[in-house]
C-alpha positions in Angstrom: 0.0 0.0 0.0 1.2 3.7 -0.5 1.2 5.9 1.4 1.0 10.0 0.6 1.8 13.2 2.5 0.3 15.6 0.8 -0.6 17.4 4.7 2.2 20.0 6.0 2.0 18.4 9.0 3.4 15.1 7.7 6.0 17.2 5.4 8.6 16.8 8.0 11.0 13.8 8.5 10.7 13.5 12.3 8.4 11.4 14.2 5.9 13.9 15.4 5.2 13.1 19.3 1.9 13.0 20.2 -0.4 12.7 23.3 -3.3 9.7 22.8 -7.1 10.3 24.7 -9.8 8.5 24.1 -13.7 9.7 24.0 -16.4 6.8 23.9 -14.5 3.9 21.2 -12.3 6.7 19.5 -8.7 7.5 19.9 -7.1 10.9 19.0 -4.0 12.6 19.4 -2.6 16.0 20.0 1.0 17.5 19.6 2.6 16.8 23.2 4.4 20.3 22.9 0.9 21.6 23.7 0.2 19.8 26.9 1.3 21.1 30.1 0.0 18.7 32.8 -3.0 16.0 32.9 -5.0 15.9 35.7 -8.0 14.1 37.3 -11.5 15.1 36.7 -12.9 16.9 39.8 -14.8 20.3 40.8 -15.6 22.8 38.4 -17.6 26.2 38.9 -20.3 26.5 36.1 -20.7 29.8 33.6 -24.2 30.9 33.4 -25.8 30.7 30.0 -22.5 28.5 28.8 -23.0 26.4 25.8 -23.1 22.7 27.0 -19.6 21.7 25.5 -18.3 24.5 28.3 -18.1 22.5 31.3 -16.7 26.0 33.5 -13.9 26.9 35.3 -11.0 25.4 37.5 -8.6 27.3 39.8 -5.3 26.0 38.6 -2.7 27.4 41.0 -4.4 30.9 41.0 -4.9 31.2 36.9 -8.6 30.3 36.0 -8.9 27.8 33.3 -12.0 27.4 31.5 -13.1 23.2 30.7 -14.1 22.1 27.6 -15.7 18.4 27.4 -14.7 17.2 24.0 -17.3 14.5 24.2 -20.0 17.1 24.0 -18.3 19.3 21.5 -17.5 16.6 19.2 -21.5 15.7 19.6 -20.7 12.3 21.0 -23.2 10.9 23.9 -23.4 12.3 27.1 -20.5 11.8 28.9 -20.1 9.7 32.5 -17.0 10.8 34.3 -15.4 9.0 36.7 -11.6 7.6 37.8 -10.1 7.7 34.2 -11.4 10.6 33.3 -8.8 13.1 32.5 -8.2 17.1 32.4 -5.8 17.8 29.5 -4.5 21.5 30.1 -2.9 22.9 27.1 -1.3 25.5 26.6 -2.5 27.2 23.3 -0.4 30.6 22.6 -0.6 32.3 25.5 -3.9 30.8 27.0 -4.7 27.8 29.0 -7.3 25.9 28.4 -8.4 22.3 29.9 -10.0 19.7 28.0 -11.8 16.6 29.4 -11.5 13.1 27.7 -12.9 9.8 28.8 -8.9 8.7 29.3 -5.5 9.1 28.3 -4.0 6.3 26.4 0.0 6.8 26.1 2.7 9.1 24.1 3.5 7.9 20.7 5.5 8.9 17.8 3.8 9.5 14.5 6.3 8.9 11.8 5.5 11.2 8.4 4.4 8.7 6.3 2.0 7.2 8.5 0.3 10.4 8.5 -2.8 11.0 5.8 -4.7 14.0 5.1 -8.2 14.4 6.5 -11.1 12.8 4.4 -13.1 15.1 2.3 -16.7 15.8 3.2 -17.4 18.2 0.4 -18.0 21.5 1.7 -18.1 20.7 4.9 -16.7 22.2 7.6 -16.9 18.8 9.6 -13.1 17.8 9.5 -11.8 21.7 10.0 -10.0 20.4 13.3 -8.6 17.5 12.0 -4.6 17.7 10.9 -4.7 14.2 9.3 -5.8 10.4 10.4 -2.7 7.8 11.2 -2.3 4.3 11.9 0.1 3.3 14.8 0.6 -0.1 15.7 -2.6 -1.3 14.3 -5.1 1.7 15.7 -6.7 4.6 14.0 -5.8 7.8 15.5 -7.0 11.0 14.5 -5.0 13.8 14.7 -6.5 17.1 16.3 -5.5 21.0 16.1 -6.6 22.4 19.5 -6.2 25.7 18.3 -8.9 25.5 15.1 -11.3 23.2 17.7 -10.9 25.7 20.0 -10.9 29.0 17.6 -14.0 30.6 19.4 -11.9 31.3 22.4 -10.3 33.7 20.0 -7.3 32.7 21.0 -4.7 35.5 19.4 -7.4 38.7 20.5 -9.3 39.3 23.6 -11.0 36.2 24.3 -14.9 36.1 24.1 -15.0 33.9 26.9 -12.9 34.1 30.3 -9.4 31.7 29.9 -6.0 32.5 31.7 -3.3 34.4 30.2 
């Protein structure tokens, strides 16, 4: 089989290291430069009149950090939270944002080649977070950009919602 890289993000010859979570039967993965700590799912203060996928804030040593439930965003079932699930605080420019996923899986490398562009839906808009879809020993993982998922946080401007600079 052959295999393309058409995507920039597989144009380089480096393995690209990269953080696996899980939500419901999928796996994904995020570039590990963006992750600054994992942590356990606990209390959370809720926004009024938050859209659903906005879970609310943490305190994380004195810097607020708004919660995004990727379950919900990506329109997957409710989610049930309990020991494995996990708070993925990134650090996207110069916010920080936590995202909740059902678990975290492991650190992998992706080498270029495994990587292939996002399927096309069209005009879609559907696959506008997605940096490509890899195979890595023998699982599907789909490859996430935080910062287009995350775009109405308007991260590079004053934020329309509260996050910690």
């Amino acid at each position: 089989m052959e295999h393309t890289t058409t995507s920039p993000a597989a144009a380089g010859t480096e393995p690209r290291r990269t953080l696996v979570f899980g939500l419901g039967a999928e796996d994904y993965a995020i570039d590990i430069g963006l992750v600054q700590e994992l942590r356990g799912y606990g209390a959370v203060t809720r926004l009024a009149n938050a859209p659903g996928w906005l879970k609310g804030v943490i305190n994380l040593r004195g810097v607020i950090v708004p919660l995004v439930d990727l379950r919900i965003k990506f329109g997957q079932p409710a989610p049930g939270y309990d020991a494995s699930t996990v708070v993925i605080v990134l650090n996207l420019g110069s916010r920080t944002v936590g995202v909740v996923v059902d678990r975290v899986a492991d650190v992998v490398g992706m080498q270029p080649e495994q990587l292939q562009p996002p399927p096309q839906l069209g005009e879609s808009d559907v696959t506008d977070h997605v940096l490509g879809v890899a195979t890595v020993d023998q699982r599907m993982l789909i490859l996430v950009d935080m910062a287009r998922l995350l775009a109405e946080f308007n991260l590079d401007g004053a934020a329309a919602l509260p996050l910690a600079a």
